[in-house]
N, C-alpha and C positions, 0 to 999 in steps of 0.2 A: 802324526804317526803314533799310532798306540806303541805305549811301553811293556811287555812283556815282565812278569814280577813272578820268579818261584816262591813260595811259600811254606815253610815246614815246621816239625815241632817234636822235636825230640829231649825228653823231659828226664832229670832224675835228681832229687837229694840222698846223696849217698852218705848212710851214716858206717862208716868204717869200723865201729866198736860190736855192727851189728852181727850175727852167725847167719843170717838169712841172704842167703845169695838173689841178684836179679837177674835173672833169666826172662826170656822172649815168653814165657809165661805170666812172669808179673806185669806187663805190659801189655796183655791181651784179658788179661781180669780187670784191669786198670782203664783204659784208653789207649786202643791204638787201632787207626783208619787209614787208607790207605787213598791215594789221587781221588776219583769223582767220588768217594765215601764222604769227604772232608768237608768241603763246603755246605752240603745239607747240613752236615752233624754241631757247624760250629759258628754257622750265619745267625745273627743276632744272639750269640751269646756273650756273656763276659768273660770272656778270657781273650789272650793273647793274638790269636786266631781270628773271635771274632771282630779283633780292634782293627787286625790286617784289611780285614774284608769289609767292612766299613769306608775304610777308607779308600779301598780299591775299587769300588762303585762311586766313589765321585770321583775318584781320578781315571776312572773309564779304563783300567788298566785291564791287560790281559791275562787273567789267573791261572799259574799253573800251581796248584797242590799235587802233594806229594807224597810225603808220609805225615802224620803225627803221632807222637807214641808217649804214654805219658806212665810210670809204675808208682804207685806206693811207693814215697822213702821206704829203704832198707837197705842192704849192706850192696856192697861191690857189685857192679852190671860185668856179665859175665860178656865175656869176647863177642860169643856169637849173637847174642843179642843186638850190640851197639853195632858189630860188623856191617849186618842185617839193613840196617836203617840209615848208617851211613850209606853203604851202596846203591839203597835206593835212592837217598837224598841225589847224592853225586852222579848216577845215572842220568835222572832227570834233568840235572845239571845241563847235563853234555850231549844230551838228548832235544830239550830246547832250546839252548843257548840264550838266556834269556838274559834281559838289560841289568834283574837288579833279583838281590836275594834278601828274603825277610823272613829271621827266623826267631822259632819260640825256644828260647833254652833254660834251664835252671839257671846255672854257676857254680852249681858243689855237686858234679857227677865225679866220678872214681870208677872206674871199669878197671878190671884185666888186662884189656887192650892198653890202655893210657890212663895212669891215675889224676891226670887234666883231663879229664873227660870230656870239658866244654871248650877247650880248649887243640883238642883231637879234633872235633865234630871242626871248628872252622877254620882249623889248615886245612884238612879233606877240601871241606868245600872252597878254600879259594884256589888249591890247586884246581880244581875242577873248572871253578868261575873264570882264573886269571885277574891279576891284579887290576883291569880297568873296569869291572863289574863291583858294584859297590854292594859292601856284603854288612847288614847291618841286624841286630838281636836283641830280644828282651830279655830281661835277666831277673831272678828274683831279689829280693832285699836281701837275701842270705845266700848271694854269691861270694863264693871264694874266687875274687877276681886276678887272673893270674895276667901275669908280660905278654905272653902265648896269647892268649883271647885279645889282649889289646894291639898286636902285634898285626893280626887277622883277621880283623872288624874294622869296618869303618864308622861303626858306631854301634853303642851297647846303651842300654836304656833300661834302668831298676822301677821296679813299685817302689813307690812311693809310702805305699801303708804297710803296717800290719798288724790286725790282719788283712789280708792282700785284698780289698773291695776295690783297685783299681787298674786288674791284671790288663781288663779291657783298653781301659782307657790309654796303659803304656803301650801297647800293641798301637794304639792309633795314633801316639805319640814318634812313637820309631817309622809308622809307614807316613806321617808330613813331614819328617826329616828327608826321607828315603825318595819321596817328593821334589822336596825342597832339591833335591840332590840332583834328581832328571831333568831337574830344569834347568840346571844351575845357576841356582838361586844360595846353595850352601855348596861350600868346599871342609867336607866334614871331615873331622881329626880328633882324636881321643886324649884327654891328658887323663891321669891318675896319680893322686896324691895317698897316703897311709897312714895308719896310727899302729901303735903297739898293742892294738886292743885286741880279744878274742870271748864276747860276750856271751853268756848263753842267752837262750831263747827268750825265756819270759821278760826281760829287760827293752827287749826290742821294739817294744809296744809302741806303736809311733803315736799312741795321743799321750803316753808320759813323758817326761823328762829323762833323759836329755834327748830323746830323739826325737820330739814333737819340735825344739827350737834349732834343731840342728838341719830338719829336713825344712822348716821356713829359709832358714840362709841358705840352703842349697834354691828353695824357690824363687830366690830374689836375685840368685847370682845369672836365671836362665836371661835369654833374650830371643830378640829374633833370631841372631846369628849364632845363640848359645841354646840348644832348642831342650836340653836336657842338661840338668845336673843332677845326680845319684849318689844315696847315702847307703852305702853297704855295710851293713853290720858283721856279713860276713857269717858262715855256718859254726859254731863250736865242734860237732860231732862229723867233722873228716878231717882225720890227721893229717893233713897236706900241709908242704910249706906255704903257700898261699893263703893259708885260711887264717882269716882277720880282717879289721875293717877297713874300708875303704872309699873315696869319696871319686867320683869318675865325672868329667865333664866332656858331653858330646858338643861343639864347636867348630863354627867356621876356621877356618888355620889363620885370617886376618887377626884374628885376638883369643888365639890360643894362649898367649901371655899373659893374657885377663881374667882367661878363665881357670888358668892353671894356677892362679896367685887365690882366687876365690875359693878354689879346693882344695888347697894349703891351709887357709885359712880355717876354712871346718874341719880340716881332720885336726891340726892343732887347738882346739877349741875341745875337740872333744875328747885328742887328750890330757888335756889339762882339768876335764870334768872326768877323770873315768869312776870316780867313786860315787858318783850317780848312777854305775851301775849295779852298785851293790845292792842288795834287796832280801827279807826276810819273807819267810814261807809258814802257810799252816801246818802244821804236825798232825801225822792218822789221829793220833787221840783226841785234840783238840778239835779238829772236820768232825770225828763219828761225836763226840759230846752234843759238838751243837748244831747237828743234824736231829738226834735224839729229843731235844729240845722244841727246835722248829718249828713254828706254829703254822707258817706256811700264806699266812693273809694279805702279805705282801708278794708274794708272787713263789717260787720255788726256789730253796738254797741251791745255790749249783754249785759242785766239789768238782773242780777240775784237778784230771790228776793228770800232772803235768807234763813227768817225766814218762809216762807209757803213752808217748805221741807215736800215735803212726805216722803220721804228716810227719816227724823230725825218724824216723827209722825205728820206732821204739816195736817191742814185738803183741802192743795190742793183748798181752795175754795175763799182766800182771792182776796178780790177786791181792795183796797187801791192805789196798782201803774195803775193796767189796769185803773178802772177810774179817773184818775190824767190824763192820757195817751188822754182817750177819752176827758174830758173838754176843753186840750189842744188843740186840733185837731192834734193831730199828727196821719202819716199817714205811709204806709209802714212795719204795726209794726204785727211779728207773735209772740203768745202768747204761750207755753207748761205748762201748761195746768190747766184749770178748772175742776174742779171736779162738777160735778151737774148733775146726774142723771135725775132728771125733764126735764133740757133745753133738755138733746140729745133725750126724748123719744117725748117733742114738735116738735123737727127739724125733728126726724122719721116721726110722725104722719104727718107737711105742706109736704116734702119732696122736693128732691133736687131741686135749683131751685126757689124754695118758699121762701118768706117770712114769719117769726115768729116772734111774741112777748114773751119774757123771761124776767124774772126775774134774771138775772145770778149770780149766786156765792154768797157768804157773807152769806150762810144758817146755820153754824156746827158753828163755833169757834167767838169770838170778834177779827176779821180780815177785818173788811170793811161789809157797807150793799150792799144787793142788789142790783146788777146794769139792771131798766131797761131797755130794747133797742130791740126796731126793728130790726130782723137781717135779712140776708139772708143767706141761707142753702147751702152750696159750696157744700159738700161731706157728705156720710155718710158711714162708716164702721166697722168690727170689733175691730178695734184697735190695731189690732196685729202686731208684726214686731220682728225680730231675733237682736239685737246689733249685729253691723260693727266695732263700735271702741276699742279702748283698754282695756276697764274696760267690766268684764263678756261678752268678744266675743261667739257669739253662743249662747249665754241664750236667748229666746222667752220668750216675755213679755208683756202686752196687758195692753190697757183703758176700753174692753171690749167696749160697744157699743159704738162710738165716732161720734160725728158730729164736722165739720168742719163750723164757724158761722163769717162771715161776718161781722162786725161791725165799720160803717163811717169810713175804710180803717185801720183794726185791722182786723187779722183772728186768732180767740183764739179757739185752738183745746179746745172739750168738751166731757169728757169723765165719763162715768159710774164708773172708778174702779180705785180710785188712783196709782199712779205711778209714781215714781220720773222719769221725763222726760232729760236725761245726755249723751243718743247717740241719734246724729245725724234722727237715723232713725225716732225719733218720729215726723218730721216735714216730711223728705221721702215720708214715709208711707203714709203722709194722702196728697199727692201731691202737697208739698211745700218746692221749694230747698231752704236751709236756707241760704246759701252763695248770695243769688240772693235780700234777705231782707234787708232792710235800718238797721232794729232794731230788736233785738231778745229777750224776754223776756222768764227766765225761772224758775221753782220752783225748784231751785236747791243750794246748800248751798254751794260744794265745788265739787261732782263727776264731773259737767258739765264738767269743764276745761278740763280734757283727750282728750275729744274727737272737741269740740269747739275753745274751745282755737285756735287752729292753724289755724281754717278760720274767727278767729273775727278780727275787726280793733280795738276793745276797749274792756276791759270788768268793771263792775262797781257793786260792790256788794251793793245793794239798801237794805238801813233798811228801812221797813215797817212791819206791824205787823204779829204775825204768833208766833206759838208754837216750832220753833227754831229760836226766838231770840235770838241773842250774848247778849244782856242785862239780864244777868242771875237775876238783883238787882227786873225784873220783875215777877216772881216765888216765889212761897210761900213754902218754902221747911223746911219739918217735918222730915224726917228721916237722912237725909244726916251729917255724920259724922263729926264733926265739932272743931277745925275751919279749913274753906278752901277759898283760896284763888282764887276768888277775891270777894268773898260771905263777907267775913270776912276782907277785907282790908289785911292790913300788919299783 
């Protein structure tokens, strides 16, 4: 008898410190598909979806999709957004009654509705399923994993990396559990152990230390009956009490005791290393110096600027290293990306060719004012482009309307609709080989490296301001459970 499997994907990092609301808008500039839309849009790709469906073709299962919905990090999902998508999910639900649920979620959503965001989304749906429908989800490495979610899950299943090059592979991982499960072959059960910790991002990097040795002993703790173990670093930028790390073990109930002692074991391990996560940063002055310098023969400096991550909620619009960049005169240098709506619909309005005056960037967040400058208008386009590299290969993803601007030998793409800029292609796209630039500037915190990394000659993670800073001492945090390390010192 074929097994009937819903499938969905409702996505969000909510960074709580951010002014930019998530609205059923940011999720439609973003990713979001709707039942027979889904399976075209997400078979053979790397993400979470296509791991589902992967494995739902050799397990000859009967696919219902449903929604997927994916926004930009940024601030709080407004009510009717997450309502929206819930009712669809749950609709469907109860519509085909199906054997088993497979879903793609974050772990640090924050709605209006429910500040557990991921935690809302799988009460909905087990009320919906009933408790004898086994309801299991992918999660990212910077889940804030709450009681709620594990309370409501029959299993939750993290990346393993980050940057996230294995979003597919956990998707295919949770659907041979979910397997394992219809056959019964597993009797799956979740334990969750804790640390005191509350990491920023750039720390997280699973090929450094401590998290490269921390996610091998989570590796070694799996087995057949143990089919996943998960090292959650946990979000910094949502002030929930949940948020912090955490080590989650998916397990048969026979040796839940084994697996629950193995994830005690790493979360005490890593707190007794927590000052391996401390870490020192470039300074603007020091990035623009030796940028300026550059020679460039080894491949392009790349300045990543850390804390104006779209991917972590930041608003994409800071100015602080680009005009450091320009006072200097440094020359040679492509930018990914500004965020500023205004400048791309001025560069529309002179058009290609033309010169415009802009106001650029520094408009959303205290990240730098305004910078502004005569430019000239290289290109103009949708902004759209498929990832080439390792991280979500396949996924389509866009700036939405993008102008290309010219500035005293600076070309800083400018786009309508934020987006963490971390393949390749977002330089591509708009007709600029990135290998061929002296310097590359990017709003990326940690994904960049997957794909960059291998044609940079340097990379230098620039602290400047931005709504994921590592300087967590800069947040004014209300709810987060406390004490945590490094909030809290020792």
């Amino acid at each position: 008898m074929t097994d009937t499997v819903l499938v969905a994907r409702i996505k969000h990092e909510t960074n709580t410190f951010s002014s930019l609301s998530t609205g059923r808008e940011a999720f439609e500039s973003t990713s979001l598909f709707f039942d027979e839309e889904i399976v075209p849009e997400f078979r053979g790709t790397n993400t979470d979806l296509g791991g589902f469906l992967r494995v739902a073709a050799e397990e000859e299962w009967d696919v219902v999709p449903t929604v997927a919905a994916n926004a930009t990090p940024g601030g709080v999902v407004t009510a009717d957004a997450l309502d929206a998508f819930v009712e669809r999910l749950c609709s469907g639900i109860e519509e085909h009654d199906p054997d088993a649920v497979l879903l793609g979620l974050h772990g640090a959503m924050v709605s209006e509705r429910d500040r557990d965001g991921d935690g809302y989304i799988l009460e909905r749906v087990r009320e919906s399923a009933g408790e004898d429908v086994p309801v299991m989800a992918t999660l990212d490495l910077h889940a804030n994993v709450s009681e709620r979610m594990v309370a409501r899950a029959d299993g939750l299943f993290g990346y393993d990396t980050y940057p996230h090059v294995d979003i597919g592979d956990t998707g295919e991982t949770a659907a041979r559990a979910m397997a394992a499960t219809l056959n019964g072959e597993l009797d799956p059960t979740i334990v969750v152990e804790r640390a005191p910790l509350l990491p920023p991002l750039p720390v997280l990097q699973t090929a450094d230390e401590p998290m490269a040795s921390l996610l091998d002993a989570a590796g070694d703790a799996e087995s057949d009956l143990t089919p996943d173990v998960s090292v959650f670093g946990g979000f910094a930028y949502a002030d929930v009490p949940e948020a912090g790390f955490s080590v989650l073990g998916v397990t048969d109930a026979s040796v839940a005791d084994e697996t629950r002692a193995a994830c005690a074991a790493i979360a005490a391990d890593d707190d007794e290393r927590r000052r391996e996560f401390d870490r020192t940063y470039t300074g603007v002055a020091d990035a623009v110096e030796e940028a300026g310098e550059w020679g460039g023969g080894d491949g392009p400096l790349l300045l990543a600027d850390i804390a104006d991550n779209p991917g972590g909620g930041s608003a994409e619009d800071g100015t602080v290293l680009l005009n450091a960049l320009l006072e200097a005169g440094v020359e040679g240098v492509a930018v990914a990306a500004i965020y500023d709506p205004a400048a791309v619909d001025a560069a529309i309005e002179a058009g290609v060719g033309e010169s415009v005056a802009v106001e650029l960037g520094g408009h959303i967040e205290d990240n730098g004012d305004p910078i502004p400058v005569d430019a000239y208008v290289r290109s103009i386009s949708d902004g759209t482009y498929r990832n080439q590299g390792p991280m979500s290969t396949g996924l389509q993803v866009s700036f939405e309307r993008t102008a290309v601007l010219e500035v005293d030998g600076i070309d800083v793409i400018v786009g309508s609709h934020r987006q963490q800029p971390y393949d390749p292609e977002v330089f591509r796209s708009q007709g600029i080989t990135p290998e061929r630039q002296r310097v590359l500037v990017l709003k990326s915190t940690v994904h960049y490296r997957a794909a960059f990394e291998p044609i940079a000659g340097a990379v230098r993670e620039v602290s400047a301001p931005g709504l994921c800073s590592p300087d967590l001492s800069s947040f004014s945090y209300e709810h987060v459970q406390r004490p945590k390390y490094p909030l809290d010192g020792e």
